[in-house]
Backbone as JSON, one array per atom type, in Angstrom:
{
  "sequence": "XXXXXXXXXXXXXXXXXXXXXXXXXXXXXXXXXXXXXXXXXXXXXXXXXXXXXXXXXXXXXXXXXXXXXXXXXXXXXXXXXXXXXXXXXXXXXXXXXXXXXXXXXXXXXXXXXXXXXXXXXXXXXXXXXXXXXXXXXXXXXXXXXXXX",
  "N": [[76.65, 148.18, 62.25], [78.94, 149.47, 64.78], [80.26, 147.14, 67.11], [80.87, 146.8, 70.77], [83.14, 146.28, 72.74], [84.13, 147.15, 75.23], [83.38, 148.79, 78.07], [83.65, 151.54, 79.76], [83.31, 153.33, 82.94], [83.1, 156.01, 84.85], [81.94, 156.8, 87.95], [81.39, 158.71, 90.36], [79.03, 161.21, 90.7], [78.74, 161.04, 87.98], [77.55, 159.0, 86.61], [76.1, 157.88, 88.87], [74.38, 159.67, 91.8], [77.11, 160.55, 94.22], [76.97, 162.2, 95.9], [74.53, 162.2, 97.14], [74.06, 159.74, 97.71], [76.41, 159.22, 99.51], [76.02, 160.95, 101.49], [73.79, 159.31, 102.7], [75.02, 157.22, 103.34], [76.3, 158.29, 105.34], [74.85, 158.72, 107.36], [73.63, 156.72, 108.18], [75.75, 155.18, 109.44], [76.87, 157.18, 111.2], [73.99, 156.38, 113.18], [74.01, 153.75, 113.48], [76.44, 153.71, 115.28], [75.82, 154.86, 117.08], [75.48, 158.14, 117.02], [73.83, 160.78, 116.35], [72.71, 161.49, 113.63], [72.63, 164.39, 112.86], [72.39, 167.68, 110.95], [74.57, 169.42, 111.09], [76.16, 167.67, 112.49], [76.54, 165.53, 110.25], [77.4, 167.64, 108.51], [80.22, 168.57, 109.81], [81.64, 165.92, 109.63], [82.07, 165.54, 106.68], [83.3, 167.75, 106.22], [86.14, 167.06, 107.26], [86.49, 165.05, 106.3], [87.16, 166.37, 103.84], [89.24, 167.49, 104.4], [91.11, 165.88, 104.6], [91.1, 164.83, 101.79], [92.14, 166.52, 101.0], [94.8, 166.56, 101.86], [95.83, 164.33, 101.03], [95.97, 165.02, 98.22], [98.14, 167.18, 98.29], [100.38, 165.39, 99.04], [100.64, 164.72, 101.81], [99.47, 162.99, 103.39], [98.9, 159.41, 103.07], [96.53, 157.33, 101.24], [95.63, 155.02, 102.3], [96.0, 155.44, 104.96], [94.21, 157.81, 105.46], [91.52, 157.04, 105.03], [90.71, 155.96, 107.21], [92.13, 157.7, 109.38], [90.49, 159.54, 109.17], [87.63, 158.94, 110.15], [88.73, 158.15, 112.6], [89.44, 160.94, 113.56], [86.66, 162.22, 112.96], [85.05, 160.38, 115.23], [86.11, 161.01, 117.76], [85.32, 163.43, 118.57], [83.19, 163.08, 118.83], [83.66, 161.79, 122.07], [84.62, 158.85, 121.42], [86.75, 157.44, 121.03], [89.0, 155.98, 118.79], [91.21, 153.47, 117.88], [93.33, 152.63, 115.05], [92.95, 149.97, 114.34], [89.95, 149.77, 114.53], [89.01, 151.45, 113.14], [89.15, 150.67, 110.82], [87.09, 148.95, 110.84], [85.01, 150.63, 111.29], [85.53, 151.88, 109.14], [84.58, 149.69, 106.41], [81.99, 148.86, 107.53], [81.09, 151.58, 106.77], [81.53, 151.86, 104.33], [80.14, 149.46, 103.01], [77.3, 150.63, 103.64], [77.74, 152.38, 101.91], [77.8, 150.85, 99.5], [75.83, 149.84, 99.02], [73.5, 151.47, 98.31], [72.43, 152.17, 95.27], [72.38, 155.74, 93.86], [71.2, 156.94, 91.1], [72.46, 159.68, 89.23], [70.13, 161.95, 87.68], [70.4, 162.31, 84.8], [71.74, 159.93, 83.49], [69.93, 157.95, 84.38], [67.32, 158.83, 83.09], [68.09, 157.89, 80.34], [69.41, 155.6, 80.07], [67.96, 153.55, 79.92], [67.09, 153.28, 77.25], [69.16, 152.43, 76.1], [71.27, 150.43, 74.23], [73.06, 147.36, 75.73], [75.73, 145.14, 74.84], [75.78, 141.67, 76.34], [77.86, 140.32, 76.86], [80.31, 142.07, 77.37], [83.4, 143.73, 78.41], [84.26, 145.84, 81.51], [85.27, 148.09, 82.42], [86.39, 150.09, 85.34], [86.75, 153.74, 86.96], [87.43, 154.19, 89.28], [89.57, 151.68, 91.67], [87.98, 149.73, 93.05], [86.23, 147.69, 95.7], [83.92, 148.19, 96.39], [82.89, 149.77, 94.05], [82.58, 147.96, 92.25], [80.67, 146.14, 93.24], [78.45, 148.26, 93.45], [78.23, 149.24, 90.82], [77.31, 146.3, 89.46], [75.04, 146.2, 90.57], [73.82, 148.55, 89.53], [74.01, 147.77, 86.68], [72.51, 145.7, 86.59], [69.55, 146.61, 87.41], [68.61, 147.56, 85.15], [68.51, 145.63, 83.83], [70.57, 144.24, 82.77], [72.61, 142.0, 82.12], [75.45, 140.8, 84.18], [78.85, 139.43, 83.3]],
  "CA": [[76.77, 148.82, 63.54], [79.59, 148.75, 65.53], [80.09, 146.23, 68.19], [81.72, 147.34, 71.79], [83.71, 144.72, 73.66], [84.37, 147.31, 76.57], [83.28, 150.18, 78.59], [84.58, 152.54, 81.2], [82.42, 153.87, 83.49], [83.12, 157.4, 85.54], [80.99, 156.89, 88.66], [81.16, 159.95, 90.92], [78.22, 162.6, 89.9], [78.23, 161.39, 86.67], [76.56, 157.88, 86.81], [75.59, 157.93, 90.33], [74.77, 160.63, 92.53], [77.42, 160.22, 94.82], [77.04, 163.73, 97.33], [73.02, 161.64, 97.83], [74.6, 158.27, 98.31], [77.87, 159.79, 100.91], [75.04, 161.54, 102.97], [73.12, 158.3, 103.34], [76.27, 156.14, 104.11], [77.21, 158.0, 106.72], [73.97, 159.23, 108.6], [73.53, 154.94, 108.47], [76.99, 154.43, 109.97], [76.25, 157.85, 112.5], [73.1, 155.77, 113.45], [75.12, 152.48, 113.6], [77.88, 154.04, 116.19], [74.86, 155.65, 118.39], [75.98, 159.51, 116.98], [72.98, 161.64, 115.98], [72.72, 162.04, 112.1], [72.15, 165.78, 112.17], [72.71, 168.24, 109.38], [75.8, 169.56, 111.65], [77.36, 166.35, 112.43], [76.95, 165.68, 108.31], [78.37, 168.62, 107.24], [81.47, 168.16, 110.61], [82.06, 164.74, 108.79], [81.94, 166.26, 105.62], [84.84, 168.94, 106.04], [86.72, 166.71, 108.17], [86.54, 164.26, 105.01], [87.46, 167.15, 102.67], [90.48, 168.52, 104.69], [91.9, 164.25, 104.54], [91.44, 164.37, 100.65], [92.97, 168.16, 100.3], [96.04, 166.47, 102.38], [96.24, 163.24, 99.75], [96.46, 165.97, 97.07], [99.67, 167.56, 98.92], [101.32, 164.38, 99.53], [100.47, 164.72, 103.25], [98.83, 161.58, 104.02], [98.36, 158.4, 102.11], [94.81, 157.12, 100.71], [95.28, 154.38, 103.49], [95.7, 156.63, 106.58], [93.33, 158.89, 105.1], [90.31, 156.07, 104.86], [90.72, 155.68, 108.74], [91.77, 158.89, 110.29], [88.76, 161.26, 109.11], [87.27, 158.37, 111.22], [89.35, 158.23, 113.77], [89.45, 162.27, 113.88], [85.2, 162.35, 113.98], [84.53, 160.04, 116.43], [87.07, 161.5, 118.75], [84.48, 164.78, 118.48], [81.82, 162.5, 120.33], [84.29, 161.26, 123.14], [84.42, 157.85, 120.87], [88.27, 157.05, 120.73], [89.02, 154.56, 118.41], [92.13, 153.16, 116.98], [93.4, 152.45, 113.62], [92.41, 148.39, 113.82], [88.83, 149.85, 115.12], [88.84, 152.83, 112.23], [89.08, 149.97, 109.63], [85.77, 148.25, 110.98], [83.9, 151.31, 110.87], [85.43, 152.34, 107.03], [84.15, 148.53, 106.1], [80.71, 149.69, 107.58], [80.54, 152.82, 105.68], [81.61, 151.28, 102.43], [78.99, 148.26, 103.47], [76.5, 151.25, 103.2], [77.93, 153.75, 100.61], [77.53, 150.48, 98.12], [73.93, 149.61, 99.46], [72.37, 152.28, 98.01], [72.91, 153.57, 94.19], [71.36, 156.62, 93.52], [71.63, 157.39, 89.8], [72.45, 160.88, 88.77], [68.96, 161.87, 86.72], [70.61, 161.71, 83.17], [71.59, 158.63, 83.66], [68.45, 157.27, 84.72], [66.53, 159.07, 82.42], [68.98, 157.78, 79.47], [69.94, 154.02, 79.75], [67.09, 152.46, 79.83], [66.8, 153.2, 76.46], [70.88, 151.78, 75.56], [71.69, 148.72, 74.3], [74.23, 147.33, 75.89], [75.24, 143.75, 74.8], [76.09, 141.15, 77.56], [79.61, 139.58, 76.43], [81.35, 142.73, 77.37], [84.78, 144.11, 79.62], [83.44, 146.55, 82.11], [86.49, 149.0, 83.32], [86.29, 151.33, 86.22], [87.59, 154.52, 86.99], [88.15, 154.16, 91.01], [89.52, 151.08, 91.83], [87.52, 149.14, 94.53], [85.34, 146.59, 95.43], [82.61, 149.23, 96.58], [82.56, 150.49, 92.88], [82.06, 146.78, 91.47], [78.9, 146.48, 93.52], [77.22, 149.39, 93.05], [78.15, 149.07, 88.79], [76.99, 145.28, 89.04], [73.44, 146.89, 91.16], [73.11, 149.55, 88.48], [73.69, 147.12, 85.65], [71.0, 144.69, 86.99], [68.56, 147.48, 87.9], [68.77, 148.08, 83.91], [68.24, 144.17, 83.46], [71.93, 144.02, 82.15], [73.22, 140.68, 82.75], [76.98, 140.63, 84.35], [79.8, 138.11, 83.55]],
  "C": [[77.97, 148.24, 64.28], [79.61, 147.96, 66.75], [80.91, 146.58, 69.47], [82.05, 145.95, 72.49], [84.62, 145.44, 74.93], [83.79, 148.89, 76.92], [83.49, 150.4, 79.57], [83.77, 153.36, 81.72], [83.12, 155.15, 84.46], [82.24, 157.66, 86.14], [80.72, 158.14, 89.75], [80.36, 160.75, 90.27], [78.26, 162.33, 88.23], [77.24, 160.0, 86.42], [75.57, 157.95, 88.02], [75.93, 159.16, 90.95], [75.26, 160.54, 94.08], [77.41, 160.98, 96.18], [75.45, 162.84, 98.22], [73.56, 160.07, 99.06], [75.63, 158.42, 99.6], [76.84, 160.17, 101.96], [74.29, 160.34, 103.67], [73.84, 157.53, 103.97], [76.23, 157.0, 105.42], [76.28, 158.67, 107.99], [73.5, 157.84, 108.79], [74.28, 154.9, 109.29], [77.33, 155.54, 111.26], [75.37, 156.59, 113.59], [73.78, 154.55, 114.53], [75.67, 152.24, 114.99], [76.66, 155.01, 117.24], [75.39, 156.94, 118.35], [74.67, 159.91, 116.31], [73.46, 162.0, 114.55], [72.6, 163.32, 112.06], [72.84, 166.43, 111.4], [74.52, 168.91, 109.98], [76.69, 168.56, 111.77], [77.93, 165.8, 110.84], [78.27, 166.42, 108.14], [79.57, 168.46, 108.77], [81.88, 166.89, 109.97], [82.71, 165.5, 107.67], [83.54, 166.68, 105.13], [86.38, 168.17, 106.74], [87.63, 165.64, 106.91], [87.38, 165.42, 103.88], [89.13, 167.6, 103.39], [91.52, 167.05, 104.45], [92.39, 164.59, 103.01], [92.3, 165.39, 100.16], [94.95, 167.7, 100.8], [96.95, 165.75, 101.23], [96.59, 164.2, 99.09], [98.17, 166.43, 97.42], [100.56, 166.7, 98.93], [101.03, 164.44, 101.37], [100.43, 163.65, 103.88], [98.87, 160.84, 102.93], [96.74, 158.16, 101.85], [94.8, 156.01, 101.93], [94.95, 154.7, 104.36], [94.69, 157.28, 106.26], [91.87, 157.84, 105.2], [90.15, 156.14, 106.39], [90.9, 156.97, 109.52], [91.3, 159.52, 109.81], [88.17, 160.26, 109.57], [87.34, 158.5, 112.95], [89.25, 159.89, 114.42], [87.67, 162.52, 114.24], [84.92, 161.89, 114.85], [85.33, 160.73, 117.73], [86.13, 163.0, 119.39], [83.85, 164.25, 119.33], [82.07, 161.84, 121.28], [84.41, 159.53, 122.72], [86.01, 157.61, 120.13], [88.29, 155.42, 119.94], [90.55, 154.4, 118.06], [92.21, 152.57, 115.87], [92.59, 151.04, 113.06], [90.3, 148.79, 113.53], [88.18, 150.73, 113.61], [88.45, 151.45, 111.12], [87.74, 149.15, 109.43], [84.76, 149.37, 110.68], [84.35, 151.98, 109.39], [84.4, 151.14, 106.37], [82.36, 148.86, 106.02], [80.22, 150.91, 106.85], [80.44, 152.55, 104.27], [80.4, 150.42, 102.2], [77.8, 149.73, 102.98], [76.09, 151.71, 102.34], [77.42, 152.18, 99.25], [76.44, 149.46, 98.14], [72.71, 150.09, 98.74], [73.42, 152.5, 96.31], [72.02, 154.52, 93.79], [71.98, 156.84, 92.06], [71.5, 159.02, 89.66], [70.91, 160.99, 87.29], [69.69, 161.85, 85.48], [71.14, 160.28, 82.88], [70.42, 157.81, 83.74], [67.26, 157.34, 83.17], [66.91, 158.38, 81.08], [68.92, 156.29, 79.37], [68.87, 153.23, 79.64], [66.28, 152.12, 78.25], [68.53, 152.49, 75.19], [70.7, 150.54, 75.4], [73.08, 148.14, 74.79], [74.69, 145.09, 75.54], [76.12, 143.15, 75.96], [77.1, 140.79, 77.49], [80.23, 141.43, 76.65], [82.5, 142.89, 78.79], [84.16, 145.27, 80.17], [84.77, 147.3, 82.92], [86.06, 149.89, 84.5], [86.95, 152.45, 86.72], [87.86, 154.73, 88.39], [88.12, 152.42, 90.93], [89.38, 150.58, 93.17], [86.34, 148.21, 94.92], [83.81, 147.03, 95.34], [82.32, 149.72, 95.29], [81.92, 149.49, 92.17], [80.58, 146.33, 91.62], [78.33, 146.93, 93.24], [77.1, 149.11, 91.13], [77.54, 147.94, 88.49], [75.08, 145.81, 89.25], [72.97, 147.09, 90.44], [73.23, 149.01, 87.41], [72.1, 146.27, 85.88], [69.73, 145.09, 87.23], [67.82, 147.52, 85.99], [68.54, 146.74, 83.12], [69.3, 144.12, 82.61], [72.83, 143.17, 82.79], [75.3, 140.77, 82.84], [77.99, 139.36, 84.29], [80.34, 137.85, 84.39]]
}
């Protein structure tokens, strides 16, 4: 049998369900900031979030600016002006949330607990970030899969 000495994980919707986990981060980090979680404010986040990442695609914005103003642009909705230093405390907080919780996408779940995975291995990721390392170390350990 062969032996693996690395794997690459692809966490969005395919390990983790990340649309479950985004909704919880940020009706936490609503909460948090004294804004009403409702299914409107969600989905106003949401699109507000989607029109940032449609910009990245264009070249519009950077992935920096973009982490902070779809911040900076919602709270501004609930008379909650922030600036960029301020935007970066509440991304921190959302990330703090988003890698709080992992929800596993059901084939996943249903699946690994029957994998062997052995413990001496390299563990790649396909977003790089510290929020991804967490949640992958979580969902290893959930799985009683010891991390180096």
């Amino acid at each position: 049998m062969k032996k693996y000495t690395s794997l690459l994980f692809d966490l969005d919707d395919t390990i983790l369900d990340f649309q479950k986990a985004e909704k919880y981060a940020i009706c936490k980090l609503m909460e948090h900031y004294g804004i009403e979680a409702s299914e409107k404010n969600i989905e106003t986040y949401h699109q507000i979030n989607i029109s940032y990442w449609k910009k990245l695609e264009l070249g519009l914005v950077e992935r920096e600016k973009l982490i902070l103003l779809r911040f900076v642009d919602f709270f501004s909705l609930f008379d909650k002006f922030i600036d960029l230093e301020k935007a970066k405390e509440v991304n921190t907080v959302y990330f703090d949330y988003l890698s709080s919780v992992h929800r596993c996408s059901s084939s996943i779940c249903c699946n690994a607990g029957g994998s062997r995975i052995r413990k001496k291995c390299h563990i790649a990721f396909s977003e790089n970030c510290n929020m991804t390392v967490r949640i992958v170390n979580r969902l290893l350990l959930s799985f009683k899969i010891k991390v180096n």
